[in-house]
N, C-alpha and C positions, 0 to 999 in steps of 0.2 A: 450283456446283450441288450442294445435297444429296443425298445417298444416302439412298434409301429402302428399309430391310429390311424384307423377308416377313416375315411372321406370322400365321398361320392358328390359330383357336378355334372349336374344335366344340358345338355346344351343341344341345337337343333341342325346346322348344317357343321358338314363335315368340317370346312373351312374354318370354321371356330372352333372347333375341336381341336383340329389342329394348333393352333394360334393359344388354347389353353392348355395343352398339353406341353407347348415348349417354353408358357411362361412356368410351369409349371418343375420341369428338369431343370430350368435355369436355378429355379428358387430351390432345388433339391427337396420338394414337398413330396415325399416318402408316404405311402398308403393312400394316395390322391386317385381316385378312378374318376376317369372324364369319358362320357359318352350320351351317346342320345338314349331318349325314354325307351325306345324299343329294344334298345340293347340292355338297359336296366331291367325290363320285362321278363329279356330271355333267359337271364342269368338268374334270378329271383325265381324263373320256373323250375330250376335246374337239370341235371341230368345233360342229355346231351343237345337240347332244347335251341334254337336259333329264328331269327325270324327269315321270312320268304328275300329271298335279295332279287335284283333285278334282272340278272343273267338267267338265274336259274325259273325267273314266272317269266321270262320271256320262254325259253326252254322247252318248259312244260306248254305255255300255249300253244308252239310251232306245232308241238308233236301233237295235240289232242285235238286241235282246229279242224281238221278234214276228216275226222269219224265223228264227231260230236254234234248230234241234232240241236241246232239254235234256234230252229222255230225262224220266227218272222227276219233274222239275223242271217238264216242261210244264205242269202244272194250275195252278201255283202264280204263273207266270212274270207272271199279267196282275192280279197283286193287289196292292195298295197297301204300300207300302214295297218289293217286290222290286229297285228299283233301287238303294236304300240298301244293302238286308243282300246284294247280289252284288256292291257295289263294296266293301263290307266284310270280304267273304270272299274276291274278289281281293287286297286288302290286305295281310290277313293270311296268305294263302298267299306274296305276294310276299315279306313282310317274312322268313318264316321260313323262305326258300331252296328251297319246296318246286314242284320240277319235274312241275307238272299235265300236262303232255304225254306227259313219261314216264310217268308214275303212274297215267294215266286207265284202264289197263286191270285196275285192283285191285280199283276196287268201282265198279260204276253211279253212285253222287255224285261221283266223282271226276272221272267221264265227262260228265258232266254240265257240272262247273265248267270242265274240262278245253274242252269244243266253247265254253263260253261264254268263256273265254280268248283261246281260237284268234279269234274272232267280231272282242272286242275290240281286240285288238292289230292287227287288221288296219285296222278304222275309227280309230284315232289316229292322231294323224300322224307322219310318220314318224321325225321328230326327238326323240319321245317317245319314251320304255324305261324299260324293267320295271327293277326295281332290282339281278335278276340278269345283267341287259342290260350296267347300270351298270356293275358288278362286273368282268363280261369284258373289258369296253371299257377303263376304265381299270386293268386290272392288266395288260393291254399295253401302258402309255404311262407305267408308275411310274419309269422316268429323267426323268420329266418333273417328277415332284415338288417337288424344291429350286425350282425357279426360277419354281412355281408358286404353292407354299406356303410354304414353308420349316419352320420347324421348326413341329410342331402339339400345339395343345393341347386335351385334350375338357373341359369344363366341365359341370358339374350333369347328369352322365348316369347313372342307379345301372345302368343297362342297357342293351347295346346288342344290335337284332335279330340274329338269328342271318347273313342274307344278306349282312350290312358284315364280319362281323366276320375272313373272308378276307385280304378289301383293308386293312383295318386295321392285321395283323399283316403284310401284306405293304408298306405303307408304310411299318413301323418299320424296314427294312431302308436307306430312302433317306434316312430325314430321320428326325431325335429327335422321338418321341411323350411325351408323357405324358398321362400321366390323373389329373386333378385329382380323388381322389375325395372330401375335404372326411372329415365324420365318415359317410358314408356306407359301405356294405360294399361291399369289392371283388370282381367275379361270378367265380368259378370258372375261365373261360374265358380269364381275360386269363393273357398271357404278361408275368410280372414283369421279364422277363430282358432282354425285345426293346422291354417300354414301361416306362417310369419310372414308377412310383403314387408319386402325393403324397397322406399322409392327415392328418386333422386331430384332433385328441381329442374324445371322442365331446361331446357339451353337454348339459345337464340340466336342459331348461326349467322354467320354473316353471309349475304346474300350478294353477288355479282354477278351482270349478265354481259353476254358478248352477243355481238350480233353475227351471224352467217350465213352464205348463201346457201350453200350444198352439203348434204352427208357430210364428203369426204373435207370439206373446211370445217365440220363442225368435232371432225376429229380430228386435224390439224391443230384446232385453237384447244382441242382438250389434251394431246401429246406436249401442248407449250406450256398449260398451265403445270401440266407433271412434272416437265422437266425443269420449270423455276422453284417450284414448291422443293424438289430437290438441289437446285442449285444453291441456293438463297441458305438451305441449312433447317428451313421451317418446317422439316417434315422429314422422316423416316419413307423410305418405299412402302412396307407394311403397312402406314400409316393412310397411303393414296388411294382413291376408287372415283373409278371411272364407269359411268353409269345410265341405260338408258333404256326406257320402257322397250322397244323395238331394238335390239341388240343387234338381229338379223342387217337393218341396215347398215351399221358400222364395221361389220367383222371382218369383213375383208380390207376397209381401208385400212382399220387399226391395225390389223396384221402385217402390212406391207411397211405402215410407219414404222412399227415397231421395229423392223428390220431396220429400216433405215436411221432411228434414230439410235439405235445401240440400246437401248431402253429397256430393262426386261419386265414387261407388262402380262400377268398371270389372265389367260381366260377362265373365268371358274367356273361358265357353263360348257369349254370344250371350243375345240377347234373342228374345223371341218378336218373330215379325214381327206377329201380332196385338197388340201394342202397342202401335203406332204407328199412325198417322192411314193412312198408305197400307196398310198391312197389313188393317186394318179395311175399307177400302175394296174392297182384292182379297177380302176375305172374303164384304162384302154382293152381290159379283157373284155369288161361286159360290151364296149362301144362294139368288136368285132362280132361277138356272141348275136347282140342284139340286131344289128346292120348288118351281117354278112363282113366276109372278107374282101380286103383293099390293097392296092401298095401301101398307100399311105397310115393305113390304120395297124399294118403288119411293122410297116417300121417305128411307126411308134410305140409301141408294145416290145420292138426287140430294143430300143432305146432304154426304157424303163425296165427290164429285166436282165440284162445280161450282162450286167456287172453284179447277181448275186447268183449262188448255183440252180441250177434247171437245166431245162432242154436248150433254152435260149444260149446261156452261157457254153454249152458244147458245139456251138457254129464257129466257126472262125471270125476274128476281128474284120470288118467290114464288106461281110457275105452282102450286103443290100445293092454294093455298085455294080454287081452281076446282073441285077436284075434291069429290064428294058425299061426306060423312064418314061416311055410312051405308051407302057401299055398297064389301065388300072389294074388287072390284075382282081377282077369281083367275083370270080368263081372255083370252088376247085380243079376243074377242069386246067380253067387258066394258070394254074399256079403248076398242075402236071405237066402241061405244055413247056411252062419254062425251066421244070428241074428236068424234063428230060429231052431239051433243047438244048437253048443256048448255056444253062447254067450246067449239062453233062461235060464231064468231063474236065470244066474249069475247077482245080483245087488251088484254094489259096493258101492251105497249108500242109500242102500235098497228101490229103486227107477227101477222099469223097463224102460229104456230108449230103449228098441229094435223099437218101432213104428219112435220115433224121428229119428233114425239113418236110421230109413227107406226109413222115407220122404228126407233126405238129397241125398244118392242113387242113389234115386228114379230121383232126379233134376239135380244131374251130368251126369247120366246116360244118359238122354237125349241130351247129347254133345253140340256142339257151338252153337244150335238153340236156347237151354235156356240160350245162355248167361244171355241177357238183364235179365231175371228172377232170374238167378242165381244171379248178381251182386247185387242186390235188397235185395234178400232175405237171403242171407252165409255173407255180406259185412259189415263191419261197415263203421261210416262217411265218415274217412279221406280215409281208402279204395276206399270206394263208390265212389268217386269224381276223382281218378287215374282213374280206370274202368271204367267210365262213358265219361272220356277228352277218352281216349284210344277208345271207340266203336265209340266216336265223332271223331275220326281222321283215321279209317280207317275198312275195313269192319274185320264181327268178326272172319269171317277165316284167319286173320292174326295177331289175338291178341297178340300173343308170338313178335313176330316180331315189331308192335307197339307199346308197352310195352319196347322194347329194345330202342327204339327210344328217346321215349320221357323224358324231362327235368323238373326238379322242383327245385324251389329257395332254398338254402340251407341254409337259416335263417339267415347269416353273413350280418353287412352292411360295404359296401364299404368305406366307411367315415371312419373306424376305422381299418382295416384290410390290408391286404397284400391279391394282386387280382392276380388270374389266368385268362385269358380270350386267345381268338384268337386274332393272330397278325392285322386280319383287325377291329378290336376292338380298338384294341392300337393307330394304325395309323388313323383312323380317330376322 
């Protein structure tokens, strides 16, 4: 029987985890654990211990936001985005050790984040904890280290938050750390004495510049430089990144090149969900939701839906040319008028569908208050599940708007492709 040695590597974004973990299967390195500091944390706490993830603190804020007294925060509490920038500023208060419970009595904001704190930690479950949770938990069980980890290495980190960096120095004590810092700078904080820095000699890339007018030429000239760097043989996909402080402005050209150039180019901050055919689809619900009903807004919507199962899909193939092309059609009245008009009695597959069409109407008409219903009952799965993140990220009089927001993985893995991301992606 072989023996299998420990070996734990630390690393910071998913992306390189990944990217270590499959050099890692290839090299058949046996007892290798790759993950971030906070999943080292959890596991060191033991039991059935995890850290807070981002589904579930968004989750718990939806749900504790409108009973929870924020103090000078109340006004603010039921405006679009508040779920975001509180699970943001829980975040970053967690990452940076800083104790809202103690602290809440310094300023009124603090009191504020501090009750919305207390709120959520109580709505997660219980197996979840904060990363100072983390910290306490396993730096009572650090004899446990060797036979969990064994010796550890951090990888591609130029920083670590300030709430690890306890448990950190208190692991070098049980088992050899180093810190791989490459030509990167080593942070002030670390202990030379207690972790081993491995550095590398600084590198002097070569620097080229193209001139461009607009956005979408400046992603033009960065789809060509990909596509030579690949043709030419100089470069692996994996190897390519594509990169730029303002992301926002390229994402749509690059996504269209990328279509066009056959090219498969990874977003690693996410695609718009408006992108995609289901995204489009949750969008034209809330456009009628939000606006009222239209001809035009109803065909588009029966476009988008009725090629997967629902209500839509039980009308017959090309029910819309029934309808009067001259008349908008912005009320329910108006839409009763014409299923018990002109559209009575016309079946195009010898099937009366006016009731079905009614009920449907009938549930738009009632505006943003049916969302939740609506999304339920018009929705298929992968729909349902945009719609459903979308109401959980912000209230539903701003669904248009949260919908524009939000991101979804665009199916590429990083391991084999050429990556778009933000420049503080890169950099760290």
């Amino acid at each position: 029987m072989q023996k299998t040695t420990r070996h734990a590597v630390i690393t910071h974004s998913l992306l390189r985890m990944r990217e270590l973990r499959l050099e890692a299967a290839r090299g058949r390195r046996q007892g290798l654990q790759i993950m971030t500091f906070e999943q080292l944390a959890a596991r060191l706490a033991g039991g059935l211990a995890q850290p807070v993830d981002d589904d579930a603190l968004r989750e718990a804020i939806t749900a504790v936001l409108p009973e929870t007294a924020l103090g000078e925060l109340d006004g603010i509490k039921a405006l679009p985005g508040m779920v975001d920038a509180a699970a943001d500023t829980l975040r970053k208060a967690w990452r940076a050790g800083v104790d809202l419970q103690a602290r809440g009595g310094e300023h009124p904001r603090l009191q504020s984040i501090a009750s919305l704190e207390a709120a959520v930690v109580d709505a997660l479950p219980p197996a979840m904890m904060r990363p100072s949770d983390l910290v306490a938990a396993g730096s009572a069980r650090l004899e446990h280290a060797p036979a969990l980890f064994g010796p550890i290495e951090i990888v591609g980190i130029t920083e670590l938050s300030p709430v690890w960096r306890p448990l950190l120095h208190a692991l070098a004590g049980h088992v050899p750390v180093r810190w791989i810092a490459g030509p990167r700078p080593v942070p002030g904080w670390l202990d030379g004495k207690a972790i081993e820095i491995v550095r590398d000699e600084a590198r002097t890339p070569e620097v080229a510049a193209v001139s461009a007018a607009t956005a979408y030429h400046e992603a033009v000239e960065a789809m060509r430089w990909a596509r030579q760097l690949l043709a030419s043989g100089r470069a692996e996909p994996a190897e390519i990144v594509i990169a730029s402080a303002t992301p926002a402005d390229y994402d749509d050209h690059l996504l269209s090149l990328r279509a066009v150039a056959s090219l498969d180019l990874h977003f690693v901050h996410g695609v718009k969900v408006t992108a995609s055919r289901e995204g489009q689809a949750a969008a034209a619900l809330a456009d009628i939701l939000l606006r009222g009903l239209s001809q035009t807004r109803m065909r588009r919507l029966n476009t988008l839906l009725r090629a997967h199962p629902g209500p839509f899909a039980d009308l017959p193939e090309g029910w819309p040319r029934i309808l009067p092309t001259d008349s908008p059609l912005s009320s329910a009245e108006a839409w009763t008028r014409v299923i018990d008009g002109p559209m009575a009695g016309r079946r195009l597959d010898g099937k009366d569908h006016g009731a079905a069409l009614a009920a449907i109407v009938g549930l738009l008409s009632r505006g943003i208050e049916a969302a939740e219903e609506a999304g339920e009952t018009l929705l298929h799965a992968r729909v349902r599940a945009i719609w459903r993140k979308a109401l959980a990220a912000g209230p539903a009089a701003s669904l248009d708007l949260t919908l524009e927001t939000l991101k979804q993985e665009d199916g590429l893995d990083a391991c084999v492709s050429a990556c778009w991301m933000p420049a503080s992606a890169l950099a760290a």
